[in-house]
Each structure stands twice: as C-alpha cells, then as structure tokens.
C-alpha positions in Angstrom: 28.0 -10.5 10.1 27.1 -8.3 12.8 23.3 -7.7 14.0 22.0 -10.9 12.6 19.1 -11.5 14.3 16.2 -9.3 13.2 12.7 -9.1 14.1 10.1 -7.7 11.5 6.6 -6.7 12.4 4.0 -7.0 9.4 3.8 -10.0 6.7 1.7 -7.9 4.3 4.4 -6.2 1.6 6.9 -4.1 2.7 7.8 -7.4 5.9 8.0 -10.1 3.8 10.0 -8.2 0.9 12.5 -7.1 3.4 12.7 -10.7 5.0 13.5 -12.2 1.4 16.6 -9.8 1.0 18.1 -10.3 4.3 18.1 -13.4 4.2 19.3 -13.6 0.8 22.4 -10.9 2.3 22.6 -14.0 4.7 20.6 -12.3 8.3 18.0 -14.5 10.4 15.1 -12.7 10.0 12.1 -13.4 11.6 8.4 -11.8 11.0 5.6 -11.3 13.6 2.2 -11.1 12.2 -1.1 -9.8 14.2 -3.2 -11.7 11.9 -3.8 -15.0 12.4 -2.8 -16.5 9.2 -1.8 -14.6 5.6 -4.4 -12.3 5.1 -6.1 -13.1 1.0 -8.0 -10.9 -0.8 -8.0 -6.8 -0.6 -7.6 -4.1 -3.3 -5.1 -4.0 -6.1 -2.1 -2.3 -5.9 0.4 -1.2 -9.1 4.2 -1.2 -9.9 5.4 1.5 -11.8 9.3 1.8 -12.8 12.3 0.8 -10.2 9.6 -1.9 -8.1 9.0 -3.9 -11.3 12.9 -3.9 -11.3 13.1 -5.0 -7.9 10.9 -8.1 -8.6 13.1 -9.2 -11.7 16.3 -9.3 -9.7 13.9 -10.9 -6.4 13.3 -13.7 -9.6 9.6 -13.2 -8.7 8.3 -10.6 -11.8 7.0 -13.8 -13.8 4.8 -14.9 -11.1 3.7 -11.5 -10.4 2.8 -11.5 -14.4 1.2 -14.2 -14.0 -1.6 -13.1 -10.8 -1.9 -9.5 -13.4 -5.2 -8.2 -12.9 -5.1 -7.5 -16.6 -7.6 -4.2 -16.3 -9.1 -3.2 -19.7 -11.3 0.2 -19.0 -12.9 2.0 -17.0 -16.4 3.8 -17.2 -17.5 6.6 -15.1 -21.5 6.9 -15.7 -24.4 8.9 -14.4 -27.1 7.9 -12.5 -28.7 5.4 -14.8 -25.6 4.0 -15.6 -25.4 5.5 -19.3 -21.3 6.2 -20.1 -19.8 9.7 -19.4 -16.4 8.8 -20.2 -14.0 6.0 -20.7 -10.3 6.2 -19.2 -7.6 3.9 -20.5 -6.2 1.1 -18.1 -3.0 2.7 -18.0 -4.3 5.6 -15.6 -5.6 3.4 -13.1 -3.5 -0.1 -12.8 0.2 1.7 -13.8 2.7 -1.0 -15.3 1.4 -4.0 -13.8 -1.4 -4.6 -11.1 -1.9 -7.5 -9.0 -4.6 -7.8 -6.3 -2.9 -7.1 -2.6 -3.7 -10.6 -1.1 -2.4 -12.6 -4.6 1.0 -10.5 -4.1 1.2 -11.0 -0.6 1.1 -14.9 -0.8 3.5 -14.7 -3.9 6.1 -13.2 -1.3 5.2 -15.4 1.9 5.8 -18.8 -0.5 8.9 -17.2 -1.8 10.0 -16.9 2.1 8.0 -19.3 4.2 10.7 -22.1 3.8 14.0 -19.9 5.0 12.5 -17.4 6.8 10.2 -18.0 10.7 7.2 -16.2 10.6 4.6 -16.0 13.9 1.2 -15.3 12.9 -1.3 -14.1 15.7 0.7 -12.0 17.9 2.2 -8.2 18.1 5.1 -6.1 19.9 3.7 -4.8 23.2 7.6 -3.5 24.4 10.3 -2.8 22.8 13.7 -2.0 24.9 17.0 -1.2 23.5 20.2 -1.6 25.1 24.2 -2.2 24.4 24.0 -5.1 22.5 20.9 -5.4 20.7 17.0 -4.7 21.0 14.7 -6.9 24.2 11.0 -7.3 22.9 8.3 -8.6 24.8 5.2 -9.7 22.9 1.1 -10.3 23.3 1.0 -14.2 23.6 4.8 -15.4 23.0 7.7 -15.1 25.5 10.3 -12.4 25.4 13.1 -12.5 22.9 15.8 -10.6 21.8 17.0 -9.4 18.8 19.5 -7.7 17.3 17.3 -4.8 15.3 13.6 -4.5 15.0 12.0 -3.1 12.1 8.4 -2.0 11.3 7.0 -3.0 8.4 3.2 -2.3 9.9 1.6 0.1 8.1 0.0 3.5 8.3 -0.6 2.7 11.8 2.0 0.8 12.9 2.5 -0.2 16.4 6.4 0.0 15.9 6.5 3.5 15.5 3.8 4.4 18.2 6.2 2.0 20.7 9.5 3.6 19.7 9.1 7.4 17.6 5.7 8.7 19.4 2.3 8.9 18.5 1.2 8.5 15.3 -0.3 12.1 15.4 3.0 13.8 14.8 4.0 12.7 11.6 0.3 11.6 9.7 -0.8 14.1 7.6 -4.7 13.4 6.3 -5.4 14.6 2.9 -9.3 15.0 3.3 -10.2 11.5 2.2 -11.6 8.3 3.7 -11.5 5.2 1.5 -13.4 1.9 1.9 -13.1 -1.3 -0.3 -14.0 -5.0 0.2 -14.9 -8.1 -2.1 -18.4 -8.4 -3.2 -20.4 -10.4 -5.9 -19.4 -9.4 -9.9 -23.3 -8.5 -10.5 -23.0 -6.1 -13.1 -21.2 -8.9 -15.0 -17.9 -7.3 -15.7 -15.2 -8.3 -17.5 -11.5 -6.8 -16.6 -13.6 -3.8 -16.7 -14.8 -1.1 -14.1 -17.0 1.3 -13.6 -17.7 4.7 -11.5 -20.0 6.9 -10.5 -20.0 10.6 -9.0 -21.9 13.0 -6.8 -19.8 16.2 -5.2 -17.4 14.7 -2.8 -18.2 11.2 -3.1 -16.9 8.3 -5.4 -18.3 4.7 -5.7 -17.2 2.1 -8.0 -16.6 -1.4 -8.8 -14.8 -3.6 -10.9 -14.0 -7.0 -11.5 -11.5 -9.4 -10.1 -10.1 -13.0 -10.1 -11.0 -14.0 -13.8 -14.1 -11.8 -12.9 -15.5 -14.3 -10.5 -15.7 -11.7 -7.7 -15.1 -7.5 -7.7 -13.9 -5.1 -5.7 -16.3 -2.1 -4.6 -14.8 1.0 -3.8 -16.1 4.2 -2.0 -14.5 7.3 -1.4 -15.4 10.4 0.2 -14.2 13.8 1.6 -14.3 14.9 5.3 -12.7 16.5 8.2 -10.6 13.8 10.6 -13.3 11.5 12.0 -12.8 10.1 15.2 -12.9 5.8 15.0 -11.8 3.0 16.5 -9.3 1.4 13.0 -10.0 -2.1 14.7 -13.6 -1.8 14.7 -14.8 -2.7 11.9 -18.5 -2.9 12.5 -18.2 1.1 13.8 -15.8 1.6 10.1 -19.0 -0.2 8.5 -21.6 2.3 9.7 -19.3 5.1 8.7 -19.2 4.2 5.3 -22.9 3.2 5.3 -24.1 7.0 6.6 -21.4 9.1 4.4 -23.3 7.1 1.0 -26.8 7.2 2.4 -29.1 8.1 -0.5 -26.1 8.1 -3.1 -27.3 7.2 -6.4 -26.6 4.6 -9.1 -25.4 1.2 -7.2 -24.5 2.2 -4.3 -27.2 0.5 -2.1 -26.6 -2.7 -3.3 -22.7 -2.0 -3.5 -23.3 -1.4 0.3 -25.3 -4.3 1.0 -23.1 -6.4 -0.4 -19.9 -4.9 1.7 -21.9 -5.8 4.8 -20.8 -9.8 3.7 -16.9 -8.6 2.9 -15.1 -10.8 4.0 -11.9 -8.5 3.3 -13.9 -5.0 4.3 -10.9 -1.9 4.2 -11.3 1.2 5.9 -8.8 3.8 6.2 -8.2 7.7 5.9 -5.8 8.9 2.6 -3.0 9.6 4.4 0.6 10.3 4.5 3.6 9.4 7.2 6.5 12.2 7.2 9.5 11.0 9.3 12.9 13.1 9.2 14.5 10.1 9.9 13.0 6.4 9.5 15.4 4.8 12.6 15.5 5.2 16.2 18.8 3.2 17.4 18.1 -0.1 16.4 14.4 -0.3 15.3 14.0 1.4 11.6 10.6 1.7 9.5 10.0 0.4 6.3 6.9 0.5 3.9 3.7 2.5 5.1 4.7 2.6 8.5 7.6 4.8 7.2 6.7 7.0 4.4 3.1 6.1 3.4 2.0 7.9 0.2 -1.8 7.5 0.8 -3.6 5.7 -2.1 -4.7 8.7 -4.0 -0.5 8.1 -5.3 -0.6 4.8 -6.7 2.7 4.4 -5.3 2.2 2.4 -2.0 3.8 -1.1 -3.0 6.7 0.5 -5.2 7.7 2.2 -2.0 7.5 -0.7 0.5 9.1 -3.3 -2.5 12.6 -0.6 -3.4 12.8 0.7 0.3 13.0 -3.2 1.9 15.4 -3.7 -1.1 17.7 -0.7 -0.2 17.2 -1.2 3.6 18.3 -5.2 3.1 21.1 -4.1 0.8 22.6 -0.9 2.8 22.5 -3.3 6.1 24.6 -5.9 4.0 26.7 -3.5 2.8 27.7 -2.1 6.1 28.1 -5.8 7.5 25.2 -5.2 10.3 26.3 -1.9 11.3 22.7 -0.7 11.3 23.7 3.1 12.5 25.6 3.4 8.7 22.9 1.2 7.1 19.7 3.3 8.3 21.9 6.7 7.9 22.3 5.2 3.9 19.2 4.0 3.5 17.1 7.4 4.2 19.5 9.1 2.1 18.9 6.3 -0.6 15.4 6.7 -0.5 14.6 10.1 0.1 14.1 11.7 -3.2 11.9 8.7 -3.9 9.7 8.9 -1.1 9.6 12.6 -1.7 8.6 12.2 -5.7 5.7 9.5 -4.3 4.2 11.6 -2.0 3.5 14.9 -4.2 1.4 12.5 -6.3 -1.1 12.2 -4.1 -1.2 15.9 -3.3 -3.9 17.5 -5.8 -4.9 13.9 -6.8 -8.2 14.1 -4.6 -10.4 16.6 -6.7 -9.7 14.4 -9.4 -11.0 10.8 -8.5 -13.5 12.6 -6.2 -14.3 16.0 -7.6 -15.6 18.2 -4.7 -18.2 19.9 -6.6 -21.1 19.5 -9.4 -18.8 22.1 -11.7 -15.5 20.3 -10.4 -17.4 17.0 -11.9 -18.4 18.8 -14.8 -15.2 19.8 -16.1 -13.1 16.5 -14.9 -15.5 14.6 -16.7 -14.9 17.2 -20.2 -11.1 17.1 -19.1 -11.2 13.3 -19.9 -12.9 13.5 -22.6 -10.9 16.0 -24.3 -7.5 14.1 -23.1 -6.8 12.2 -26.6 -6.7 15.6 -28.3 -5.1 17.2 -26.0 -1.0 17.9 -26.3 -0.4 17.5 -22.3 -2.7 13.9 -23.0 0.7 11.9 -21.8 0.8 13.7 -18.4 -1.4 11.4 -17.0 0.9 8.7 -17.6 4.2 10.3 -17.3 4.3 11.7 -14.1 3.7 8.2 -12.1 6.1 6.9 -14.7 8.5 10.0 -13.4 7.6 9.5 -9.7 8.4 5.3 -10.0 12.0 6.1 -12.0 13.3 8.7 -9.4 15.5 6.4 -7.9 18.5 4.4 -9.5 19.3 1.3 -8.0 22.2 0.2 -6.3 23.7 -2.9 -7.6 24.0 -4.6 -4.0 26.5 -7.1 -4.0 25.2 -10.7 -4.4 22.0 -9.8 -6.4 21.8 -9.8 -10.0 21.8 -6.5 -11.7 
C-alpha cells in the first residue's frame, strides 16, 4: 500500500477514530498529542444516526453503552429555582450520550496497543515534497511521513501551518460557551437544570453516577479578543459576563475556579471548500466544526475519520483520489450538520425577556402541539444524511 506512514495531530475524537480505521485498512499511523497524557473529564457529547453505526462496525457501540450518561430531564427554573418547564432527555443527549473524556479513553484503549501515540508535543513545520510530507516538531526530532492529517480541533495548528489563518474559514455564531466539572450540590440525579436571563444561560447537571456535574454557561457577544491557551484570562471572562446573574450562578462560578477540566471556547463553525492541501487533509473540528449549539460535533469527527480511512484504503494510498472522495462523501453531511446550529442560539439562550417568555410557552405547549416531533426529527434528519459505504474489510 502506497503512503503508509501517516502522522495524525489530536488524540481527542476525530485522531484516535481515524488511527483505529487505518490501521484496521492496514497504514502505520501515528498520533501526536499536545497534552501531556489523555485528557479525562469534559462535557458530553451525543450520537445521532450514521456515528452510532460507525461504532457498531468499529465493535466499540457496547462499550460506548456502557459509559451512557443515561440523562432523564431537564428543568429550566426561575430565580428561586421553582420549575418553568421540563424538556424530555431526547432534546438534549440525542441517541446516546457519553461524557467526552469517558469516549476518548474508550478509543485510546481500543488503539494504544497497535497504534504509537506521542503525548506532550505539537507540529511546529510541516514541508511537502515528491515523495511524502517532512515535519519538524516542538520537543521530538524530525520525521517524515507519508501524509499528515489534522484531527486538532476548532483551532487546529494543522490548518494554520498548511491552509492559512484560521480567520478565513471560522465563522462565530455570537456565542461563547464555558463548561468544567464541579461538585453535584444540588443533589441531582441523571437530571439537569437551567436558568435564564436575556442573553445568558447557566446550568448544571449531573455526571458519573452523579458523583460530580458539569456546569455550563453560555452567553452572547461580539468576537472577544483572548488568548484560547490562557485559561486564567478565559476564567475572568466568564466570571465578568455572569457577574450578578441570578439563581446559582455564584456558586456555579466558584466552584469552576477548582475545574480541573475548565472549557472555554466561542460557538463556531470551520467552512473549508476543500479539507486537503497535497498531502495533509483535515478531519473532525479542525475540518468542518458544527459549533455545539448542533449537537453534531462527534458524529462528524466519528463518520468523516471512517470515510477518510476507508476512501484512502480504497484508493490503495493514493491520497489525491482519497481526499478528492472523501469531501465529496462527506459534504452533504457536513452541510446538513452545520444548518443545525444556525437559528439554534435564541433557543438555548433566548436574547430577550419576551424571546424567554415565549421559548419557555413554546416548550410548554410542545406535547400538544402537531410540529411536537420537530425537535427530535431534524437532528435525527441531519445524523442520517449520509449512507455509508461498505468499505472493504469492515463489517457492514
């Protein structure tokens, strides 16, 4: 097989994935982490239609299953914490959920043994020529490699090195999003619960057999200028943008200050017309991120390292047919992904005391309503709108 030896930066989702199916189509992959070991904890993330069956024929949906965050509810209430209305789990945790950190570890053990993986260092170069791809790195020697691909998220260092800044193709939706681990104090169980005030969302809801939860904040704004590697600067943001918020937000933001998995990040969207440059190609965020407000993150990194493995074993290495196939293969789904987020915002974080007042009746009404299965079905919609190629070597 041609173009064997290929380097993947990221071991979060989309890296790992891709490094289980090439090696499965029989390629030496290896995978380059920044962090300095697996990173646990973090936010949960769904799977909605052809990513759950991506896991079935990856032989890992059981185990998956198994680390289910199991959701029940969730409450949004007022001020004093009295219910205002109760959504079903199916609108916020899609087919199945699974906290970030629990998947990623179910896809580094799945790997670790056939696959090398270098934790604590990043790209710095990255220089193609005839025969295959020279990469120089922050702490390790120089290597080469046959193909490089970028599996490093909204901000990834692959694309800045080899497509431009990341300027060009981000596109903020008018939301910034923190979420960390903090104590279960409200007692929770599989449970959450929200709170509004115009432009702002906080909530919190259980996790890990609901020994811990998760606090969430969200808010609108312009494009702030930060630093996404300082995380003390990300803290203070968060900290001034909820400053008199009601309900429990104060101690929701005391207890982030001890997080030891604290997330900061705009709700936004990469739009590349292609995802290759020669022989470096994008998968995941770094490639077509949806932005959260889409729930469709992690079934775009799980199907597009799947069709990205498969199209590069199909064309026997020949990564300028693979890539070509595998935007083609993907597009429609990355383009089905994306709309969800788009309109999404004034929903979880209603912009207005009358936009709050009728989201709130709106879910309230839903079980009566004719359109009640919208809510449901378009995700549903959005995670189908892709058939999968039956690769060769991997059970249909």
């Amino acid at each position: 097989m041609r173009n064997n030896r290929v380097l993947i930066s990221g071991a979060s989702v989309a890296g790992p994935a891709l490094a289980f199916w090439l090696r499965r189509h029989g390629f030496s992959p290896t995978v380059v982490e920044r962090a300095p070991e697996l990173r646990d904890g973090g936010y949960a993330v769904d799977f909605r239609g052809a990513s759950l069956q991506v896991l079935d024929r990856m032989g890992l949906l059981g185990a998956v299953e198994a680390a289910a965050t199991r959701m029940g509810e969730v409450t949004y209430v007022d001020s004093d914490d009295r219910p205002l209305v109760v959504t079903p789990p199916t609108y916020q945790s899609g087919e199945l959920e699974v906290l970030r950190g629990d998947l990623a570890r179910i896809l580094y053990d799945a790997t670790k043994d056939d696959v090398e993986y270098v934790f604590g260092d990043s790209i710095t170069g990255i220089s193609e020529h005839g025969e295959g791809v020279s990469v120089t790195f922050a702490h390790a020697e120089p290597r080469e490699f046959d193909l490089v691909i970028g599996a490093d998220g909204l901000h990834s260092n692959v694309r800045s090195l080899v497509f431009g800044d990341e300027s060009r193709f981000r596109h903020d939706l008018g939301y910034y999003v923190s979420i960390g681990t903090v104590p279960n104090h409200l007692g929770l169980d599989r449970t959450g619960r929200f709170y509004n005030e115009p432009n702002r969302t906080v909530g919190v809801y259980s996790a890990k057999d609901n020994t811990e939860a998760k606090a969430l904040f969200w808010f609108g704004a312009d494009r702030l200028d930060y630093d996404h590697r300082d995380v003390e600067q990300q803290r203070r943001i968060v900290e001034e943008a909820f400053r008199g918020t009601g309900w429990e937000t104060s101690a929701l933001l005391e207890a982030m200050r001890e997080a030891p998995d604290f997330y900061f990040d705009s709700a936004s969207q990469i739009k590349l017309d292609s995802y290759s440059r020669g022989r470096v190609a994008l998968v995941g965020d770094a490639a077509y991120c949806a932005a959260p407000l889409s729930g469709m993150g992690t079934s775009l990194a799980i199907v597009g390292a799947y069709v990205l493995a498969g199209e590069l074993a199909a064309a026997d290495g020949d990564h300028t047919t693979a890539f070509g196939a595998y935007r083609d293969e993907l597009r429609g789904f990355v383009d089905a992904c994306q709309k969800l987020a788009v309109g999404n915002g004034k929903w979880f974080v209603p912009p207005t005391r009358a936009w709050l007042k009728f989201r709130n009746l709106t879910y309230r009404l839903l079980p009566y309503l004719p359109w009640r299965k919208l809510i449901e079905e378009l995700p549903l919609k959005a995670g189908n709108a892709i058939t999968l190629k039956p690769y060769a070597g991997v059970p249909a």
